[in-house]
Structure formats: C-alpha cells, structure tokens
N, C-alpha and C positions, 0 to 999 in steps of 0.2 A: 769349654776346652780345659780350665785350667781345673776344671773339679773332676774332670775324667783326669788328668795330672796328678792331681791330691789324691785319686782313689790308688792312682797304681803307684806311686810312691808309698800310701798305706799300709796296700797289699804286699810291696816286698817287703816292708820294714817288719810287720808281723810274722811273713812266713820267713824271713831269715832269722830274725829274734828265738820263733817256737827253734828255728835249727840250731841254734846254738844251745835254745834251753836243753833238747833231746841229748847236746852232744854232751854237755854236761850231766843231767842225769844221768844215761843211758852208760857212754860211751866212757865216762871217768866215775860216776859214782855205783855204777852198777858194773860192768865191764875191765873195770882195771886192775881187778885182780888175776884176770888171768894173763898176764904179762908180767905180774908182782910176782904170780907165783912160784916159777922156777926159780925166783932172785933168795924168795924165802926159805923153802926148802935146800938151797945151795948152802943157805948160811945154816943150818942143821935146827931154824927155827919151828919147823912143820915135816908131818911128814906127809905120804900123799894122800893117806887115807882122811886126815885129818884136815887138809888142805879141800875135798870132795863135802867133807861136810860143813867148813863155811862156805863153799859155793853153794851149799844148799840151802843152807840159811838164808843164804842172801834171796835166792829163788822164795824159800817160804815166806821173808818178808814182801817180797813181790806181789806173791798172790792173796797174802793180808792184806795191804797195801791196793789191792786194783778192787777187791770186794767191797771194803770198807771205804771207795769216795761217794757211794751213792746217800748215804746216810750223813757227809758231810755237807754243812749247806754256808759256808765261807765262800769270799767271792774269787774268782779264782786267777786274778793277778795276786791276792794274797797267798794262797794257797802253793803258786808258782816261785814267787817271792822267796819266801820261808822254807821251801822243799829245797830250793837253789843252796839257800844259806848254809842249811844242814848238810847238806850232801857234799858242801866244800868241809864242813868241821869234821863230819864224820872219815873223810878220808885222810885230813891231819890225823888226827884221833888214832888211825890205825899205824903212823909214825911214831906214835908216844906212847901208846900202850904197850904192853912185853907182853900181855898172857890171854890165852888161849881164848878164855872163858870172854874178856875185854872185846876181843876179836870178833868173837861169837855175834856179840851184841849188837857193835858196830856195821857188822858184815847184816846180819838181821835190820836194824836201822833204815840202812842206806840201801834197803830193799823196799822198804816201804816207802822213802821219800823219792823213788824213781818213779815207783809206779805211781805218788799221788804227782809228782809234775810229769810223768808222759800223759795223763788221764788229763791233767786241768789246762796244758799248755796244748794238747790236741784242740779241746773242746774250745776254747780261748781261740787258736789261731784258724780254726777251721770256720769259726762262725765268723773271724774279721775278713778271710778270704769270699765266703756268701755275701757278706754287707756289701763288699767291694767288688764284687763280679769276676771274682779271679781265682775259683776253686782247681783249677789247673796247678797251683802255686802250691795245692798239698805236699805234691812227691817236694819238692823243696824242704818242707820242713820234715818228711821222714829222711832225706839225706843225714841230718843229724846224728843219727846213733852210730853211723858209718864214717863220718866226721872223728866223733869221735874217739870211735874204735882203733881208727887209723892213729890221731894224738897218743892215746895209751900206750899202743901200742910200740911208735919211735920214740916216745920221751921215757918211758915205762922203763924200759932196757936200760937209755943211755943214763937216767938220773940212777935206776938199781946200781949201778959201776961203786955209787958211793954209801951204798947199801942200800938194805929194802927200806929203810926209817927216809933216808935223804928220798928216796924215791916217791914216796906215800904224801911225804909232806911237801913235794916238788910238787905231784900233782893235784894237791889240793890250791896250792898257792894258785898254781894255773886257774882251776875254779874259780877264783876268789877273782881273777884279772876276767875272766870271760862274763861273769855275772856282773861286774862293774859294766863292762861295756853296753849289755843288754837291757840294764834295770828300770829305765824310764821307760822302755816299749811297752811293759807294764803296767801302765794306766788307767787301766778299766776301771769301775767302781761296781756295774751291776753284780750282783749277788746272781752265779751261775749256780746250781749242782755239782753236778759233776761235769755236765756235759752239755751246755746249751749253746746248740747248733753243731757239737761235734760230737753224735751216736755215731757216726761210721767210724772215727779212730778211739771209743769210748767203751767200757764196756760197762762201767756203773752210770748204768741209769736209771731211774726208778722200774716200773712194770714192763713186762714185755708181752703183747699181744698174741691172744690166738691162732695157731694155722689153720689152715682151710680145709684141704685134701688130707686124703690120708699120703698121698707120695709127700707132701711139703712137711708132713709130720717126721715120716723115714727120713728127707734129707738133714733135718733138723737135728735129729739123733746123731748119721753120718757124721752130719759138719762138727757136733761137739767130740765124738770117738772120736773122728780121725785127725783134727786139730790137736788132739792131744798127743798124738803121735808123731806130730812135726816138733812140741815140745821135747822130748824124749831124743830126736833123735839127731838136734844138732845140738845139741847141749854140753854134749861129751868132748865134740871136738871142740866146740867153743869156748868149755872151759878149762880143756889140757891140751890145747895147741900147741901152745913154746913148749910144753913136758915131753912131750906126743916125738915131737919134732926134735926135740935133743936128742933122745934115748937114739931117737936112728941114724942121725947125721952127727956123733960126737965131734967137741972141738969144730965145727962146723960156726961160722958166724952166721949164717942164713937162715938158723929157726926164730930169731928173735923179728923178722921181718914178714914170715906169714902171718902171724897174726893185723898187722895193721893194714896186709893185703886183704885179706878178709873184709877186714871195715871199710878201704876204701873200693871194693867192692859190690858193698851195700848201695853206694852210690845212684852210680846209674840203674840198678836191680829198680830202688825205690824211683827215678826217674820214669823209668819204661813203664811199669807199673801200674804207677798212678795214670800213666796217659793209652791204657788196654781198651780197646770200644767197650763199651757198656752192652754190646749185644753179642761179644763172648760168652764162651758158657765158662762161670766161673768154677765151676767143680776140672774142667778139663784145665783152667789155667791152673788150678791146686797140683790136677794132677803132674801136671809138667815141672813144674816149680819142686814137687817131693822129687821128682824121679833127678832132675840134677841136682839138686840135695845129694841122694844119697850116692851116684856115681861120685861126687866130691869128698865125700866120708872115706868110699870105695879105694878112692885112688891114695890115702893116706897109708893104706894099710897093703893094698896091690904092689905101690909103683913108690915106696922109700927114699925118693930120691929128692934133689932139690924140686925138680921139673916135675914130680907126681906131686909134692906140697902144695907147689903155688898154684896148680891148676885144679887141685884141691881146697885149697879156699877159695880162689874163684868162684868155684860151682857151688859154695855151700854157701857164700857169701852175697851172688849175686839177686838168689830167689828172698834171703830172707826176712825183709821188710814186703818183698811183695806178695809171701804169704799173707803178710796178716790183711796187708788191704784186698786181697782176694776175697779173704775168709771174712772179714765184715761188708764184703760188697754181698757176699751168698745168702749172710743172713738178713737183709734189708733188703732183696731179692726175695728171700722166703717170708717176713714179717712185715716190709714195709717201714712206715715212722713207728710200728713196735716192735722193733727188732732187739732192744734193749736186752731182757731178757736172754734172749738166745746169745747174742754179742757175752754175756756175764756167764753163762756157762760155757760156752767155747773158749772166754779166756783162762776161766778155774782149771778147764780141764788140761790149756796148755800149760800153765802152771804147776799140774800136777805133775807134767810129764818131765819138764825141768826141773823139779824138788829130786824124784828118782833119779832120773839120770847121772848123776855125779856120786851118789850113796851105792848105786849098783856097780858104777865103774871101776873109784878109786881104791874101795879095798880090795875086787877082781884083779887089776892091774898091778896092785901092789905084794899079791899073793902069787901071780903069774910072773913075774916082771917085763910084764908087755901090756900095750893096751889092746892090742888084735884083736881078741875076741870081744869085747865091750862092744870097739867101733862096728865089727861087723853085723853086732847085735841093732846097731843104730842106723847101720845101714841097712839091714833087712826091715826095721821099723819103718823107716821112709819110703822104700820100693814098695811095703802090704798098702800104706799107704794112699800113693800113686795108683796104685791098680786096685782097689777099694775105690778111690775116685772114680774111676776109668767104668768101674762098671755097676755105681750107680748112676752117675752119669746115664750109660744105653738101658738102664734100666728106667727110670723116670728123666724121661726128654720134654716131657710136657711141662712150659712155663708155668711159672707160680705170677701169681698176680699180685703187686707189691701195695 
C-alpha cells in the first residue's frame, strides 16, 4: 500500500513539476511577448511590422530548436535544467537590451530553449507517468503552457504600467521564483535522447518507421500538410491579440485580459483531450478542434465587441494543446513505436506555418491598418483545414495497425 502511495505521490510531483516547466518555457519564455507587445510599440520602441518579425524569430528558433534535440544526447534533467535557467536570462536580457538587432537574438534564443525543455520535460515526465502507472496525469502537465499564458498575460500588462523594461525583467524574475520551486523534481541521471518513453509529446526522435498501405501512406502526407495549417492559422491571433483587440475597443481596459483567457483556456482544452477514447477517430477529432479554431479567429473579426473577443479566445484557446495530442496520437496510430519520424515532420511543418504567419500579417495589417484580412486568411486556413480532415477521414476509414 504505501508504495502504491509513493508511486502516486511520484506521479504528481512529476506531472506538476513538467506543468510548471511548460509554464515557464511555453507560456513566459515563448509566449510573453505577446502581451509585451502592445506595451512596446506604445512606447514608440517597435513598430508592427517589426514586432511580426521577432515573433518570427522566435517561431524560427522553435523549429531549430525541436529539429536539432534528436542529435542531442545530454540527459534530460540537464537539459531541462539549463533550458529553465536561460529562458529566465533571456527574458531579463529583453529588459536590458535597447536594440533591435539584441532583440532579434534573444527573441531567436528563447525559441530554441522552449522547444528543447517542451521536448526533454515531455519526454522526462511522460516516461515517469509509465513507470508510475498514471499516464492519465499527461493532460496535467500540458495545462502548463495555459498556466502560463494566462501569468503573462495578467502580470504582462500590470508590470508593462512601469514600462516594457520593468515588465521583461518582472517576468523573468517570476522565472527565476518558479524554477526555484521545481529544481529538485529533476533528479534523473539516465542519459535520455530526446525522448525516452515520450515519442507521443516528442517529435525528435531518432528514425521513423515504414507505412504499410498505401491509405496509411496518404494519411501520413495529410497529417504533415494539414498540421501545418493549424500552424499558420492560430498564430496571428496568438501573436497580435492585445494589438488585435486595442485597435477595435480603444481606451477599452478589456483587451489586456483576452489574451490570459485564451491560456486559461488551454486548460481544460488539454484536460479533455488527453482523457478522448483511444478508439475515436483522431483525423475527425483534428477535424473538430480546426473547425472551432477558426469560428474563434472568425468571431474577432465578425463580432468586435468585448463578448465576440472572449468567446473568441475561448474557441481558439480551448482546442489548442489538444491539437497537438490528436495529431501525435494519428501518427503512432499510422507508425506505431516508429512513429518518430512522421511526429518530426508534422512538427517542421507546424512550424513552418507559425514562422509565416506573423511575416504575412504584420506588414498586411500595418499597410491596411486593420488585421481583417490576415485573420480571415487564418481563418479560412483552419476551416480547409477541418474539412480536408473530414474528408480524408470517409475516404480511408479502414484502420491502420499500429
């Protein structure tokens, strides 16, 4: 009895641990700039074309970053460790630095230290949940990046009041208090990859095996194109929220609060998610998850109002962690334990759709002075989508054998 006691004391201490690491990578060292950035731009530091392309950056370090853990062979509480550390320095760092180019780098940086701790604290807390018999305990540690979206998003604003520097450097110090708390759960010594015992939240992992059918070939294709397109097409609002949200409700105190609805959002999205039967059809749960995606894009640009925002990040907020555990359930569904491979280019390719996203919108938006057509573009990407699901899906029904 008391070692069934020890395992699920284990198990949560792990899966709240990876949630706090996610909240920290994800939700302040990846994520906090969009909340910063209306603060930056106010004070005539950035403008928004220019503000799109460190959001890109940061994206391009992302998907450096998630390519480049399979070749790393460090153990991966070090790995988690050190990604932690940096990603609190790097967001001081954007307090202290003035120039563009400084920005550039930082913003680049702490794109790649997100992705190598989502990669090695997946892999890490997914495999202590298996040891411990409590892989239920996943969606727990994807709450994290909704965690922390939501932090950014209310400290983000209130610390901005004393500029963007006092804001940058507030929330790194937070880092620096959250990694204190977490640092001992880290204890591992074995020497993981990138991913041992977590290929489903993983995408670097060494080879990925061959499909079988020609349908499990097509799906394979499907899931990397249209993964890409879930990329693409929340990114925009993701990353001009608070901007999004001024321009239409001025003098309005209520855009600085969609964004952290959004994150805590994510929440339950990742809850439900993780706990979907296993003998749903994942392409149909994709498709459902893009399709309220994009009415949530939809209603930013429809319905301008407080009440079309927040039920607008709702919708975009709620599917999207449970994108991604769909879309690596599909391909360990279509590959099995070599699902590796297909897992590393479904993430490239989301990645690739997130680098664009913000390069297409902000100088659009800033030559139109509206984002409307961007979003609409984003939201059309997510409904092709959805119904790109929908109808491979009635096209190959016949199970793949894992």
């Amino acid at each position: 009895m008391s070692n069934i006691g020890h395992d699920r004391r284990g198990s949560w201490r792990a899966a709240l641990a990876c949630m706090v690491t996610l909240a920290v990578a994800m939700g302040l060292g990846r994520f906090a700039f969009t909340p910063m950035l209306p603060i930056m731009l106010s004070e005539g530091k950035l403008e928004l074309a220019g503000g799109g392309l460190l959001a890109s950056l940061n994206y391009l370090g992302y998907f450096f970053g998630a390519v480049s853990c399979a070749a790393i062979g460090i153990k991966a509480s070090s790995m988690v460790r050190g990604g932690l550390l940096a990603t609190a320095a790097l967001l001081v760092g954007m307090g202290l630095l003035h120039s563009f180019i400084g920005w550039g780098v930082l913003r680049a940086a702490a794109g790649v230290m997100s992705a190598w701790v989502f990669v090695f604290a997946s892999g890490w807390g997914l495999r202590r949940l298996a040891e411990t018999n409590a892989p239920t305990l996943a969606g727990v540690i994807y709450t994290g990046p909704g965690i922390g979206i939501a932090m950014t998003g209310l400290l983000g604003g209130a610390l901005g009041r004393w500029g963007s520097e006092a804001g940058w450097i507030g929330l790194g110090l937070l880092a620096v208090v959250l990694i204190a708390v977490i640092w001992r759960v880290f204890d591992d010594g074995e020497r993981v990859g990138a991913v041992a015992g977590g290929a489903a939240a993983s995408p670097a992992v060494a080879a990925g095996g061959a499909s079988g059918s020609a349908s499990a070939r097509s799906d394979a294709i499907w899931l990397v194109v249209l993964y890409g397109l879930a990329g693409f097409g929340y990114i925009i609002t993701a990353t001009f929220l608070p901007v999004i949200a001024r321009q239409a409700l001025p003098g309005s105190p209520w855009p600085d609060f969609f964004w952290p609805l959004f994150g805590a959002a994510i929440i339950p999205g990742a809850l439900i998610g993780a706990r979907a039967p296993v003998h749903w059809d994942n392409r149909l749960l994709l498709a459902a998850a893009y399709a309220l995606q994009a009415l949530g894009v939809v209603f930013s640009v429809a319905w301008p109002t407080i009440a079309g925002f927040a039920l607008g990040s709702l919708l975009l907020g709620m599917p999207f962690t449970a994108i991604t555990l769909f879309a690596m359930r599909e391909a360990r569904r279509l590959r099995g334990n070599a699902a590796a491979g297909l897992i590393g280019y479904a993430t490239a390719s989301y990645g690739v759709g997130q680098i664009i996203g913000p390069l297409f919108a902000a100088p659009l938006a800033q030559r139109t002075g509206s984002f409307e057509l961007p979003l609409l573009v984003a939201a059309a990407a997510l409904a092709l989508g959805a119904v790109l699901f929908a109808v491979v899906w009635s096209k190959y029904r016949r199970p793949v054998a894992a």
